[in-house]
MINULO-969119 format. One record per residue (C-alpha): x negated, z, y; residue number from 1; residue in three letters. Coordinates in pm, 1 decimal. Each point is the difference from the previous one (the first is absolute). Last residue first. Example, Ala and Ser with C-alpha at 12.3 -4.5 7.8 and 13.67 -1.06 7.14 Angstrom:
% residues 2
          u          w          v     i    aa
    -1367.0      714.0     -106.0     2   Ser
      137.0       66.0     -344.0     1   Ala
% end
This chain:
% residues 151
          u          w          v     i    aa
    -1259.5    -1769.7     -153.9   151   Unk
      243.0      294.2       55.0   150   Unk
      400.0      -50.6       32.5   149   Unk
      163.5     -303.6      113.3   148   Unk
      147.3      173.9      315.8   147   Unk
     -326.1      -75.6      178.8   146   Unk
       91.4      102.8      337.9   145   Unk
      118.7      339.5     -125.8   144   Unk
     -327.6       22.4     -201.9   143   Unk
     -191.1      -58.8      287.2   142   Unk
      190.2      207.2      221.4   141   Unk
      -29.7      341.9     -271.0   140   Unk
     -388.3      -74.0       -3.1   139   Unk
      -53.8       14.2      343.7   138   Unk
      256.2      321.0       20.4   137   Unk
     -260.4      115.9     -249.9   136   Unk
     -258.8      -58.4      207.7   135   Unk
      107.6      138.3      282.7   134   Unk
      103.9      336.6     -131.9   133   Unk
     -354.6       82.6     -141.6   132   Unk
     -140.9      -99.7      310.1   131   Unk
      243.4      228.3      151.5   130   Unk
     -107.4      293.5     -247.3   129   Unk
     -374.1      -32.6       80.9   128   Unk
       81.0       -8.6      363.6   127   Unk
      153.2      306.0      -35.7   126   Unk
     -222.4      204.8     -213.1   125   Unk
       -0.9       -2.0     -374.7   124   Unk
       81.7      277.2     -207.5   123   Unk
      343.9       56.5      161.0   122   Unk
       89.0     -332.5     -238.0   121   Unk
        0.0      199.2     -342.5   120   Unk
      199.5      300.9      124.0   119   Unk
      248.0     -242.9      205.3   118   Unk
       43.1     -262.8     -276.6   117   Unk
      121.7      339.3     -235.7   116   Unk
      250.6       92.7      249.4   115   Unk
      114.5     -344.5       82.4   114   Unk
       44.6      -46.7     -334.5   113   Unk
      201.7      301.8      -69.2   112   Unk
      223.9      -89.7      315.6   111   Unk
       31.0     -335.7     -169.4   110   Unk
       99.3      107.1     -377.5   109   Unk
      261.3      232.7      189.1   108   Unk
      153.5     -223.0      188.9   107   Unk
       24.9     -241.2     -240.3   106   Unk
      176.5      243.2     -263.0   105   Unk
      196.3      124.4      255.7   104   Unk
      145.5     -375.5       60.3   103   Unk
       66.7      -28.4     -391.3   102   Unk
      175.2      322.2       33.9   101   Unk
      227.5      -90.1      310.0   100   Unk
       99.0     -336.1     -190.3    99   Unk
     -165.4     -365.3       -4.1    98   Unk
      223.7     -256.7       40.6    97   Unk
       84.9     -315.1     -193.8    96   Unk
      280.5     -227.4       -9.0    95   Unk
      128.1     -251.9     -259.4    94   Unk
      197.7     -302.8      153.8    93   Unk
      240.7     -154.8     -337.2    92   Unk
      240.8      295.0      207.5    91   Unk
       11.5     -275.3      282.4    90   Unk
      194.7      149.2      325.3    89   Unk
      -35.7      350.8     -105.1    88   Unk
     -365.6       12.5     -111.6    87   Unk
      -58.7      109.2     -344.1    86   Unk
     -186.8      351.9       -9.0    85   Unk
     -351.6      138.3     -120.4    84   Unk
     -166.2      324.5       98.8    83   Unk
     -377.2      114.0      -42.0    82   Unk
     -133.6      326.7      -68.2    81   Unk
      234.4      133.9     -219.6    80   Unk
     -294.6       23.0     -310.6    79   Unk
      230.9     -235.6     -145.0    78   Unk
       36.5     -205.5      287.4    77   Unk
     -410.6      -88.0       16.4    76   Unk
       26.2      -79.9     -337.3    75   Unk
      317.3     -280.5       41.1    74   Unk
     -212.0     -137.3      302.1    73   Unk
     -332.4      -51.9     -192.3    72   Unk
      157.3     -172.1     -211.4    71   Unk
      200.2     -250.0      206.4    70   Unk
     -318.0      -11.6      187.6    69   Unk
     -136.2     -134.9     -309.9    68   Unk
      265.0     -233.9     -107.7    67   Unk
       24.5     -157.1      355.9    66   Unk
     -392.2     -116.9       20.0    65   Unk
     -200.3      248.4      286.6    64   Unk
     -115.0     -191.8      261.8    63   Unk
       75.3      351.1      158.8    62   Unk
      243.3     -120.6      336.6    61   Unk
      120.9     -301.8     -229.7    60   Unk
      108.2      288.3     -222.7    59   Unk
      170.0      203.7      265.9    58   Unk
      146.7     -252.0      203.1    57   Unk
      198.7     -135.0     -370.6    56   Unk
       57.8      334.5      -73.2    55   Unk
      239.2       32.5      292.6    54   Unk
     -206.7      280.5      164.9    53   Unk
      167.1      328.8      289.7    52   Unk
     -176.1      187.1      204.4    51   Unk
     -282.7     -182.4       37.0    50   Unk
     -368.4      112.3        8.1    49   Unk
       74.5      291.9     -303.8    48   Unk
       75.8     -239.2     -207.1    47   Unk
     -427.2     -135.2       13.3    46   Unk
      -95.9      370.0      -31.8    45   Unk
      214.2       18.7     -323.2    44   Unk
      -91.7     -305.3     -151.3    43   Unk
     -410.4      116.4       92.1    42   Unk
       75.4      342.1     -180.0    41   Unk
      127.0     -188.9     -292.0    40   Unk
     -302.6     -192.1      -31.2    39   Unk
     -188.8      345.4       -8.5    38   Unk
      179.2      132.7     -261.0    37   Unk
      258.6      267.4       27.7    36   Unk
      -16.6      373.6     -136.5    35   Unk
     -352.9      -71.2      -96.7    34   Unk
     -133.3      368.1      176.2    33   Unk
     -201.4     -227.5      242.3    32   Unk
      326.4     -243.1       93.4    31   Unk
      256.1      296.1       22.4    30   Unk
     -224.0      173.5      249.1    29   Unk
     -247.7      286.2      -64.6    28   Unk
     -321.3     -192.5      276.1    27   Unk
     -296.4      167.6      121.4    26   Unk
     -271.2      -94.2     -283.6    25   Unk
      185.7     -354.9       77.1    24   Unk
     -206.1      -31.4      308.7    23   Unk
     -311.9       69.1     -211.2    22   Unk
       86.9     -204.9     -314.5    21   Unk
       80.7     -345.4      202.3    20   Unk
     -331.0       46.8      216.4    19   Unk
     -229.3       21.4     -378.7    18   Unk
      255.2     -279.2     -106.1    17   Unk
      -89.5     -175.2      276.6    16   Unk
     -387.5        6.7      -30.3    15   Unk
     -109.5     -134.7     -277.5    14   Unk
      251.8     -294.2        6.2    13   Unk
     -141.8      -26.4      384.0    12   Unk
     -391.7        7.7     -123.8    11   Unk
       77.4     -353.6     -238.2    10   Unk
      182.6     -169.1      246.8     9   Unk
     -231.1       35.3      266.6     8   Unk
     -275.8      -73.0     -232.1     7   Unk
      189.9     -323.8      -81.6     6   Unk
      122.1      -49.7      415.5     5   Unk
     -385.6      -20.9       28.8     4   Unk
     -152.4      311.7      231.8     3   Unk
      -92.3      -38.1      376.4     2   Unk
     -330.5     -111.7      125.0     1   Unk
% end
């Protein structure tokens, strides 16, 4: 009863990228027209929690090393989406916050999303859609607990 976690494995990378291509089919954001990368999306939605980042929260916040969100920072303020400052009291202190573009860049990446989740998703009924929900708030625990990553 059931199916292996292989065959699992093996249907799901058949079948995400099939899901991934139908909600996008709804999306004209800055990430789907390769304005800004998909990685840099997911800096910008993690400055967008705070209003304000030393970059020392922000990369132990990513697990990102320093060189590479020092990267990623100086391209994300060249397209004027991100802002960086000395503090006051310590100017060695570099700052980071994400500016009014870079937040309606989020917003509208998400309320695209949403859009194209919600046309896929109405195909199911209710129940179907909590299950669906359940599981992958499962999932989300476990690797939350885990904090080591998959095994």
């Amino acid at each position: 009863m059931g199916i292996s976690p292989v065959k699992f494995g093996d249907r799901l990378v058949e079948l995400l990228p099939q899901l991934m291509q139908e909600i996008s089919r709804y999306e004209n954001n800055y990430v789907t027209t390769g304005k800004i990368t998909c990685q840099q999306f997911l800096v910008l939605d993690q400055l967008s929690r705070k209003k304000e980042w030393t970059m020392q929260e922000f990369v132990r916040s990513t697990d990102m090393k320093f060189s590479s969100a020092t990267g990623m920072i100086d391209r994300l303020v060249k397209h004027g989406l991100v802002r960086r400052r000395r503090g006051k009291e310590d100017r060695r202190t570099v700052l980071v916050m994400i500016t009014i573009k870079g937040r309606d860049i989020i917003s509208e990446v998400y309320s695209q999303k949403k859009h194209g989740i919600i046309q896929l998703f109405k195909r199911l009924n209710a129940q179907e859609r909590q299950n669906y929900l359940d599981i992958l708030q499962k999932l989300v625990s476990s690797l939350s607990s885990a904090k080591g990553g998959l095994s």
